[in-house]
KOLDO-28801 format. One record per residue (C-alpha): y, z, x; chain; residue in three letters; residue number from 0. Coordinates in steps of 0.5 Angstrom, whole numbers, plus 500, padded with zeros to 3 digits. Last residue first. Example, Ala and Ser with C-alpha at 12.3 -4.5 7.8 and 13.67 -1.06 7.14 Angstrom:
BEGIN
498, 514, 527, A, SER, 1
491, 516, 525, A, ALA, 0
END
This chain:
BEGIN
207, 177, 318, A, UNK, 479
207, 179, 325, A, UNK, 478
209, 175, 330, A, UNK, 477
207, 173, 337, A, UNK, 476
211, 169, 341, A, UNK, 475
208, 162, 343, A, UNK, 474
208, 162, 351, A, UNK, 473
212, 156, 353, A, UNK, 472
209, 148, 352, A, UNK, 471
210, 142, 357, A, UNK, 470
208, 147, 363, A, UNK, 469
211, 144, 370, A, UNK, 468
206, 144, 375, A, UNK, 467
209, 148, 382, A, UNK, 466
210, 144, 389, A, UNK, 465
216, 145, 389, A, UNK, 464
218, 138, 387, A, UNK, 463
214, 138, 381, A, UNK, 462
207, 137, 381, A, UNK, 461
203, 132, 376, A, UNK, 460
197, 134, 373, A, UNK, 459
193, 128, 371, A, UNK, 458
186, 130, 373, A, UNK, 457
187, 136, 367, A, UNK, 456
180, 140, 367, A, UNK, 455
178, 141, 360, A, UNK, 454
178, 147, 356, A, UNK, 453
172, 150, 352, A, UNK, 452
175, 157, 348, A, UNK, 451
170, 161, 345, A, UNK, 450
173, 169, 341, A, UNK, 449
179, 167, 339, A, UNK, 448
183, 173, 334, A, UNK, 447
189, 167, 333, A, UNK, 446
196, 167, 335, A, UNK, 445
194, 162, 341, A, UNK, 444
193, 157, 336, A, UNK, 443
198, 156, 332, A, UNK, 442
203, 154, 338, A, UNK, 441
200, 147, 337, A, UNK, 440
202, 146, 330, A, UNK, 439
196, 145, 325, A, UNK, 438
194, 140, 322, A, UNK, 437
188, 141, 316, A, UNK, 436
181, 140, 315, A, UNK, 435
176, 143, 310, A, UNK, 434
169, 141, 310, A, UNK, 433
166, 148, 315, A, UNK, 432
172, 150, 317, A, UNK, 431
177, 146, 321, A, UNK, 430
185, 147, 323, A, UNK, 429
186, 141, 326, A, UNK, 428
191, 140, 333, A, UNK, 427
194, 133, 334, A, UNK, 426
194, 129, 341, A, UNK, 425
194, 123, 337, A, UNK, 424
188, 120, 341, A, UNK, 423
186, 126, 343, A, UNK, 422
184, 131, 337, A, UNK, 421
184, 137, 339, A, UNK, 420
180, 142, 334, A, UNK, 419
181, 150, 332, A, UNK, 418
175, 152, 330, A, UNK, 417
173, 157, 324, A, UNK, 416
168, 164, 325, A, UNK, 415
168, 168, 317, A, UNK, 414
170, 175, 316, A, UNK, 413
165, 179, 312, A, UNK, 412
161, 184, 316, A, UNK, 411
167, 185, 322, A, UNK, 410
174, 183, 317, A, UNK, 409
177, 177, 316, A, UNK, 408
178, 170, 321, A, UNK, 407
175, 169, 327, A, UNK, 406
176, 164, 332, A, UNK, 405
173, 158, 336, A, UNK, 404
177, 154, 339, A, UNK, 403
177, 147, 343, A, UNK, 402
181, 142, 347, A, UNK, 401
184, 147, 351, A, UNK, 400
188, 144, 358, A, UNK, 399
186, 146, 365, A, UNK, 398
190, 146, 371, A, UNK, 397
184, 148, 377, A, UNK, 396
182, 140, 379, A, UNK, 395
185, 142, 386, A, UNK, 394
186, 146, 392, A, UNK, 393
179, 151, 391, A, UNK, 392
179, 156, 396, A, UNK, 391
178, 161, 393, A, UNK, 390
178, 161, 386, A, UNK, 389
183, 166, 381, A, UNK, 388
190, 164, 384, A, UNK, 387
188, 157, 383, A, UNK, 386
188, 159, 375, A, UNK, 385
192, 155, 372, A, UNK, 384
192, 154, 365, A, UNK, 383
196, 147, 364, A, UNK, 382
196, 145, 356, A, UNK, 381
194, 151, 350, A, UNK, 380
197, 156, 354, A, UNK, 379
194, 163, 352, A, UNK, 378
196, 170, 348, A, UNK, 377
190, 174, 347, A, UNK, 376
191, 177, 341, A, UNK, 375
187, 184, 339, A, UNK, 374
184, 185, 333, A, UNK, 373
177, 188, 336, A, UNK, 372
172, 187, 332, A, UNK, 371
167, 194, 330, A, UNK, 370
160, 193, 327, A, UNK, 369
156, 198, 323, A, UNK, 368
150, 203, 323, A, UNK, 367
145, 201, 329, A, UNK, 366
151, 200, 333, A, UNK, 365
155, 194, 334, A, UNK, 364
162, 191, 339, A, UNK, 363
165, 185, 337, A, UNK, 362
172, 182, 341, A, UNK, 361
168, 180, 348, A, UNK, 360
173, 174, 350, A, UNK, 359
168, 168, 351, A, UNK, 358
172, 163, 355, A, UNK, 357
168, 156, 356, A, UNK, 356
171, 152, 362, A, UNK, 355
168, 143, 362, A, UNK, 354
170, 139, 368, A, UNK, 353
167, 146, 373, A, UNK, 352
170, 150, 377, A, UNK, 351
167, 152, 384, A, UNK, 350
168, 158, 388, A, UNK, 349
170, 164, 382, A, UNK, 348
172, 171, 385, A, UNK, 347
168, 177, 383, A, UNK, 346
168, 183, 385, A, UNK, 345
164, 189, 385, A, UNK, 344
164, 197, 387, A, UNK, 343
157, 200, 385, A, UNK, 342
158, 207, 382, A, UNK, 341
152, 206, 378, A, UNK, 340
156, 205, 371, A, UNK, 339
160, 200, 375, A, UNK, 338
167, 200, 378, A, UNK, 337
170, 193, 377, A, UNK, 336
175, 192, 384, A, UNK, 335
181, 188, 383, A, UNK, 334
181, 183, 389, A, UNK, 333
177, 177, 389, A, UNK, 332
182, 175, 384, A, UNK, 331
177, 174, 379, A, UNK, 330
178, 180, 375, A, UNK, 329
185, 178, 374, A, UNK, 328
183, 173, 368, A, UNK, 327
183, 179, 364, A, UNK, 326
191, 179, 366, A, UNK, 325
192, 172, 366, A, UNK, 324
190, 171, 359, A, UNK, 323
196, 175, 356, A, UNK, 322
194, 181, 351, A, UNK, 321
196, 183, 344, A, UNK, 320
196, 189, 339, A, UNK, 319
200, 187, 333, A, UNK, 318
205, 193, 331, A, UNK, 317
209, 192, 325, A, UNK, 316
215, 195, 322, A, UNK, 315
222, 195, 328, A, UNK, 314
224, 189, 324, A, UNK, 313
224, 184, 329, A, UNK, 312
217, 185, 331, A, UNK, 311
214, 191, 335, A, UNK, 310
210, 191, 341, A, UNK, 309
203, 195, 342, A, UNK, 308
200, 194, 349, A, UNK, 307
192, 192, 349, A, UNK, 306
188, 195, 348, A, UNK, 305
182, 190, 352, A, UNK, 304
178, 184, 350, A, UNK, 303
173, 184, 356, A, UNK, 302
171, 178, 359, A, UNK, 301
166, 172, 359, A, UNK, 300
166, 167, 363, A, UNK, 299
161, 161, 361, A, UNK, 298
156, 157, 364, A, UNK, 297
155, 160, 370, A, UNK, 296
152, 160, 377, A, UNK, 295
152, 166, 382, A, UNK, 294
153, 166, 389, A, UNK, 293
152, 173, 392, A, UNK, 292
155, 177, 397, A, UNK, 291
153, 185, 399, A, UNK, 290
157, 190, 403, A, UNK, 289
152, 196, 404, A, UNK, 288
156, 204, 403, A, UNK, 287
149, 207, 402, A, UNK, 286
149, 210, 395, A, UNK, 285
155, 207, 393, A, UNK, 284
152, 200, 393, A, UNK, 283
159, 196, 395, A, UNK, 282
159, 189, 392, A, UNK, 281
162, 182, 393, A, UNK, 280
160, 177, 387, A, UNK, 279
162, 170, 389, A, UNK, 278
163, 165, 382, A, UNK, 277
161, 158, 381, A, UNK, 276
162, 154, 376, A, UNK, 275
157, 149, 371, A, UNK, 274
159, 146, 365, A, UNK, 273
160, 139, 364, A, UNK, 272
154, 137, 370, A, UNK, 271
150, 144, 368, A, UNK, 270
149, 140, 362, A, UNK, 269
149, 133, 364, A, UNK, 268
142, 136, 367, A, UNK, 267
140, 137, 375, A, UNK, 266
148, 139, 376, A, UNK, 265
146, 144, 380, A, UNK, 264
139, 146, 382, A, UNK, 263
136, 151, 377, A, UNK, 262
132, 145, 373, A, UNK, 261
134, 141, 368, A, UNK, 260
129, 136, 365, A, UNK, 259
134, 134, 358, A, UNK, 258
129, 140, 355, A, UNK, 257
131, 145, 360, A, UNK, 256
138, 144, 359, A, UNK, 255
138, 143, 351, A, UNK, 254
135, 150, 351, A, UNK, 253
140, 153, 355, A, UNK, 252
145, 150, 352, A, UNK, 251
144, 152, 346, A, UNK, 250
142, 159, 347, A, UNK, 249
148, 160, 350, A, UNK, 248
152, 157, 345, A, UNK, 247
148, 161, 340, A, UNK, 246
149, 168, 342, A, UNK, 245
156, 166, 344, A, UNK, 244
157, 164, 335, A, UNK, 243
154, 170, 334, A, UNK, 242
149, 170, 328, A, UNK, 241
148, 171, 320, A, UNK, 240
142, 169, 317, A, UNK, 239
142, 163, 311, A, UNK, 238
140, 157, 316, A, UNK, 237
136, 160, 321, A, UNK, 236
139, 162, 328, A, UNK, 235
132, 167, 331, A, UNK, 234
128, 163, 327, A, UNK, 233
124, 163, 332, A, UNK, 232
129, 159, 336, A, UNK, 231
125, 153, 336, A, UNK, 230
124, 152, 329, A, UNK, 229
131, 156, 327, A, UNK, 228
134, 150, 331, A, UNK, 227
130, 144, 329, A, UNK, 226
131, 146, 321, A, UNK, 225
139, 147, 324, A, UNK, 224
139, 140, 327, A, UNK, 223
136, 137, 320, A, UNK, 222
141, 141, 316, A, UNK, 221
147, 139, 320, A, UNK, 220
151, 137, 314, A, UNK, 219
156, 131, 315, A, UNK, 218
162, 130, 312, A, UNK, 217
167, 124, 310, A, UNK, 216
162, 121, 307, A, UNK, 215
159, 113, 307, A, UNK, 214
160, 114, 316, A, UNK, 213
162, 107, 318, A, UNK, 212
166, 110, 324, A, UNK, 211
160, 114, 326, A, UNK, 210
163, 120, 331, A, UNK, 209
159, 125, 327, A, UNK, 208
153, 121, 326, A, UNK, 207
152, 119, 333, A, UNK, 206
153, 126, 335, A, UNK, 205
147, 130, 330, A, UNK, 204
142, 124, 333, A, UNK, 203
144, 126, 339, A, UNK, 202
142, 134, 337, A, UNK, 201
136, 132, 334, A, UNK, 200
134, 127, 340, A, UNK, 199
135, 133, 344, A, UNK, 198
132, 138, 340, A, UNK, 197
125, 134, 339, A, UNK, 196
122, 136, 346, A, UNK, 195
119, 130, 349, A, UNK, 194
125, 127, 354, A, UNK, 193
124, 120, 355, A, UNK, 192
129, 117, 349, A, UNK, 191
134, 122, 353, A, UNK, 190
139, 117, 356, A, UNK, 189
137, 112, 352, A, UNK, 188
139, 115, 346, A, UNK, 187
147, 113, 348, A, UNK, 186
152, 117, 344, A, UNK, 185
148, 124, 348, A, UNK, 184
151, 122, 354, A, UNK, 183
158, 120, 352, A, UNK, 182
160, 126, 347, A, UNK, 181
157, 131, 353, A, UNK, 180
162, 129, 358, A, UNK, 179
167, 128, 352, A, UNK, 178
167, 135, 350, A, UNK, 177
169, 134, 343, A, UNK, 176
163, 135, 340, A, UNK, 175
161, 141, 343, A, UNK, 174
167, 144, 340, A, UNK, 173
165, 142, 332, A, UNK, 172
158, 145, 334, A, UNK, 171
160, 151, 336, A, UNK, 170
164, 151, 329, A, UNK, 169
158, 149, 325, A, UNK, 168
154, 155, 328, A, UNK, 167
158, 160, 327, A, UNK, 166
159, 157, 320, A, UNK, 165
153, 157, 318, A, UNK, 164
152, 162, 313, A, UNK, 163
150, 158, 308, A, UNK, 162
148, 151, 309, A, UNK, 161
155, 151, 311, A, UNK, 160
156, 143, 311, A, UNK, 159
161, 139, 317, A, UNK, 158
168, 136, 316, A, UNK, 157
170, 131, 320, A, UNK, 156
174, 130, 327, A, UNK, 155
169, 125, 330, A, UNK, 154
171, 119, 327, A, UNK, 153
177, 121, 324, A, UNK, 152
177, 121, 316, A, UNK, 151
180, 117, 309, A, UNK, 150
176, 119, 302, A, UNK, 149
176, 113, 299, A, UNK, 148
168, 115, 296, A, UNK, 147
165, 109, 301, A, UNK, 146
169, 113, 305, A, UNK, 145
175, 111, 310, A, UNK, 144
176, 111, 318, A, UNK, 143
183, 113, 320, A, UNK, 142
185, 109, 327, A, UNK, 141
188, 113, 333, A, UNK, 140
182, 111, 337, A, UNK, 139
184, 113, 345, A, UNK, 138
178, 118, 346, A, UNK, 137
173, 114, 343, A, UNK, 136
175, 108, 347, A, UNK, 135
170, 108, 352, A, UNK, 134
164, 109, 347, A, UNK, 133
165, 103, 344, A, UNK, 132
165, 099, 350, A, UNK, 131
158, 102, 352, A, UNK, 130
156, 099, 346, A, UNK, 129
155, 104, 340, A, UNK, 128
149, 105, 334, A, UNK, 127
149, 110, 328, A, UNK, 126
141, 110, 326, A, UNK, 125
142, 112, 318, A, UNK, 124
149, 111, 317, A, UNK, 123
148, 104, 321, A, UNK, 122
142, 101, 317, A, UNK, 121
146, 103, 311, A, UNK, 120
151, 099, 313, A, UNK, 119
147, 093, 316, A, UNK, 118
144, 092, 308, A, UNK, 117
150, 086, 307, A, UNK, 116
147, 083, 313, A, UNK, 115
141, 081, 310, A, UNK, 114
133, 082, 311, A, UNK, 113
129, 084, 305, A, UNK, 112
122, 085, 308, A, UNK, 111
116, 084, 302, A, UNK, 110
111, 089, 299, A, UNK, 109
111, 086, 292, A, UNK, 108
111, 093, 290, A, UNK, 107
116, 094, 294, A, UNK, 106
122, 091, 297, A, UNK, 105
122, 093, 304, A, UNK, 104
128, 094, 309, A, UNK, 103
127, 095, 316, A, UNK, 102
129, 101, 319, A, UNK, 101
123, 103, 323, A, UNK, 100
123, 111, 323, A, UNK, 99
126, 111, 317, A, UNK, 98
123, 106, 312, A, UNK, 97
128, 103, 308, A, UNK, 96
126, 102, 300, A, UNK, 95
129, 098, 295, A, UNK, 94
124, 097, 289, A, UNK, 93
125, 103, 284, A, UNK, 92
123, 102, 277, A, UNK, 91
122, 109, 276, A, UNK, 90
114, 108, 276, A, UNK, 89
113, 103, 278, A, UNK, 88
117, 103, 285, A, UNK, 87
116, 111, 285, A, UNK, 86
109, 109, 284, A, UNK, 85
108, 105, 292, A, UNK, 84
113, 110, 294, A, UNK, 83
108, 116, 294, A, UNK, 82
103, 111, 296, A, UNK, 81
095, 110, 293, A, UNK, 80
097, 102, 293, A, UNK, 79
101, 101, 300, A, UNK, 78
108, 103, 301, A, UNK, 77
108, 110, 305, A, UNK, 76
111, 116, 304, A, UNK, 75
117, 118, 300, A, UNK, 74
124, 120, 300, A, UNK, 73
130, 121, 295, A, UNK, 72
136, 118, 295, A, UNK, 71
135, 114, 288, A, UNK, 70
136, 107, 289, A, UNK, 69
134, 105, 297, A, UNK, 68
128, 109, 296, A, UNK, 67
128, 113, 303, A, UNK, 66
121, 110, 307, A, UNK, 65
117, 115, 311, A, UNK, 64
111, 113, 315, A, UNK, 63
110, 120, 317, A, UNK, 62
114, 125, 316, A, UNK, 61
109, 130, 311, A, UNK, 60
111, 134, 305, A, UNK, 59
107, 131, 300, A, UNK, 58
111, 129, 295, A, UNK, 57
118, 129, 297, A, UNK, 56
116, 126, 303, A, UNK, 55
120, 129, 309, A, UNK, 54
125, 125, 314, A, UNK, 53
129, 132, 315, A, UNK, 52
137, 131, 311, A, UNK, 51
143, 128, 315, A, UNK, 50
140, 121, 312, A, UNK, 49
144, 123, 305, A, UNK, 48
144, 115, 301, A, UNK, 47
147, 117, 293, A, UNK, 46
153, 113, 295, A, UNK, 45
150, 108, 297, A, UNK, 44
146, 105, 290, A, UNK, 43
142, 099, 292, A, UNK, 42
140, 095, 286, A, UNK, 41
143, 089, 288, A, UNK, 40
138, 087, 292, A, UNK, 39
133, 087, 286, A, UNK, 38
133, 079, 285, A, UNK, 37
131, 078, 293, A, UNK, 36
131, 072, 295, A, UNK, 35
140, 072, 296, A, UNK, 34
138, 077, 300, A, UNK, 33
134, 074, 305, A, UNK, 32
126, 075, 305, A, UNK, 31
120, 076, 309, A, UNK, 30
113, 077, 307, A, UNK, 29
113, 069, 303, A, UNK, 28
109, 069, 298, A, UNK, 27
107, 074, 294, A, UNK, 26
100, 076, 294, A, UNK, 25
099, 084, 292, A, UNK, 24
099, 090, 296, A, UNK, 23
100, 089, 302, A, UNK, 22
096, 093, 307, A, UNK, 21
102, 096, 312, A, UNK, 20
102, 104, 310, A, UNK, 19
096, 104, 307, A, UNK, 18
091, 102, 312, A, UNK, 17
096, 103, 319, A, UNK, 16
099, 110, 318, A, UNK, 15
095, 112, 313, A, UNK, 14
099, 116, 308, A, UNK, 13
098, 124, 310, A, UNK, 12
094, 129, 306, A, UNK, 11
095, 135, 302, A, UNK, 10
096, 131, 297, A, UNK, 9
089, 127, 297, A, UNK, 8
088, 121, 297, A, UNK, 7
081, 119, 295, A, UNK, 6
076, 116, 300, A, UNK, 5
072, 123, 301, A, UNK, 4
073, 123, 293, A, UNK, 3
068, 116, 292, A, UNK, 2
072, 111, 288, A, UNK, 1
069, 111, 281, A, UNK, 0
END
């Protein structure tokens, strides 16, 4: 009898070298075409899911994981004391692909299959793009289709709620529209050094929502969310409730400084999308002290104020709603912020970035209950202009939007949705979790929003005056 030190125990990992690369038996040729291989057939594509960890189903370990090709599921090793090696027997299973590898294998005859019929399935689990492809992202108007028939735009899809997730899912559909931020993490070899596991989980995340060849019109953020409450401490877990700005915060914070990022400007692809500038003049009451500081951001938040009431048509409803541009007015370098202590500030912005995230502060909590405030903030969704609130900056300050972040309900029950710019067919979509429709431009703004990431216009043109024109007016605010 086999010594127990010896025998493999089911808390333990497959050998990585032993058992996972022994073959198993003399079976000729160790490489093999298609055409050679009698169980190539087998293939099942429409039970592959790569969007889940790379976890054996038996052991629980992620080394030297192999996905059976038939059934879905995921096992380790394809030596004789496998996991996978008795899936094959057993279940008469043969075709697997090694995860980490994305080579094929027939098992047990313990042979590599190599065919172009199999390539698909290599591009759903390690979607890949050249340097042309992703050029031409923002410019594809061609509709991709499932294996299922299910027609859908590549970067435009609907993602799993994993329960109580769609705070997280509708961040992560915004970020995913930030072009900047999009090209970076499509190619891996610009964070193939990085160590922390975040950023290739969020890459690895990007390159399957803009794969063309996807087998499913969705895809499920579980194994990003699983690297997410790891690292957050479980502070954004699947199945807890969060706040769509906590995270974003936390997100950006996190993949700056695992991308290498220091507190220098532009010292990762983060600060380089998001990263303004703000001067903050004080007078300290106590000693009448004039002080200037520069502060850095990633976002702007703002208070949602009570807001004006107006009455509709039929003299019947009110609905409370705000211009933009009066919340903007705290960073015109004139109005003056009382604070608690009495100090006088104000903020003006000296550097804009490519990328502008609006945070708008509609929720407020104590120990027993949380309150939203309903109040509409009435936005352009193209040529924002906000020169009258920097200081000395001539140029790159029109803005259009590209993505929104909403809440719909009420404060404990309500759900967040994103509005999403679909650029090749300048066509707006109403997204959540797996349900996306069109929608009209001018339904944007009459919304409770509470993210907005504009993108900085470089095409704005100038009328005679000097003055841009707007291409869409101010959306009347009515009730139903």
């Amino acid at each position: 009898m086999e010594p127990a030190s010896k025998r493999l125990k089911p808390s333990e990992p497959c050998d990585e070298e032993s058992s996972d690369d022994e073959p198993v038996m003399p079976s000729g040729p160790r490489v093999r075409t298609g055409a050679e291989c009698p169980y190539i057939d087998t293939v099942e594509r429409t039970v592959l899911d790569f969007d889940f960890e790379k976890l054996c189903s038996v052991t629980g370990f992620t080394e030297n994981c192999y996905a059976c090709l038939v059934c879905g599921k995921y096992y380790q090793g394809r030596g004789r004391n496998t996991p996978a090696y008795f899936h094959a027997l057993h279940e008469d299973h043969h075709m697997f692909i090694k995860l980490s590898t994305e080579q094929v294998f027939c098992l047990p005859d313990d042979y590599e299959v190599k065919d172009k019929s199999l390539n698909d399935i290599v591009q759903l689990l390690n979607p890949t793009y050249s340097k042309a492809q992703i050029q031409k992202m923002d410019t594809n108007v061609k509709m991709s289709r499932s294996i299922e028939g299910i027609d859908y735009i590549p970067g435009l899809i609907g993602f799993n709620n994993l329960k109580l997730t769609d705070y997280a899912n509708a961040v992560l559909q915004s970020l995913c529209r930030v072009k900047l931020l999009r090209d970076f993490f499509l190619d891996p070899s610009n964070y193939a050094e990085c160590r922390s596991v975040l950023p290739h989980r969020f890459g690895d995340f990007v390159r399957k929502v803009w794969n063309p060849k996807n087998f499913r019109g969705h895809v499920s953020p579980h194994e990003l969310m699983q690297t997410i409450s790891v690292a957050s401490k479980k502070r954004f877990a699947i199945g807890k409730k969060s706040d769509p700005h906590e995270f974003l915060a936390w997100l950006l914070d996190h993949l700056h400084k695992a991308l290498g990022g220091t507190k220098e400007a532009g010292s990762s692809v983060i600060h380089k999308a998001f990263q303004g500038q703000v001067r903050i003049s004080t007078v300290v009451k106590k000693t009448g002290e004039h002080t200037i500081q520069h502060v850095n951001f990633l976002f702007i938040s703002m208070e949602v104020p009570p807001a004006p009431l107006f009455k509709d048509e039929m003299e019947k409803n009110l609905i409370p709603q705000v211009p933009l541009f009066n919340m903007l007015q705290k960073f015109d370098g004139a109005t003056e912020a009382v604070q608690f202590n009495g100090d006088i500030k104000r903020f003006q912005i000296t550097e804009l970035p490519p990328y502008l995230v609006f945070h708008y502060k509609r929720f407020s909590s104590n120990k027993y209950f949380t309150e939203k405030n309903p109040t509409i903030v009435n936005f352009p969704v193209r040529n924002l202009d906000i020169q009258d609130y920097t200081d000395n900056i001539e140029d790159g300050f029109r803005y259009n939007l590209i993505a929104n972040v909403f809440h719909e309900g009420d404060a404990e029950l309500g759900v967040f949705k994103s509005h999403l710019l679909n650029k090749a067919a300048n066509t707006w979509y109403d997204v959540e979790d797996l349900h996306i429709k069109e929608t009209l431009p001018q339904l944007v703004s009459l919304c409770a929003s509470y993210l907005q990431v504009y993108e900085r216009d470089n095409t704005a043109v100038p009328l005679d005056d000097g003055k841009f024109s707007d291409e869409e007016d101010m959306p009347e605010v009515k009730a139903d």
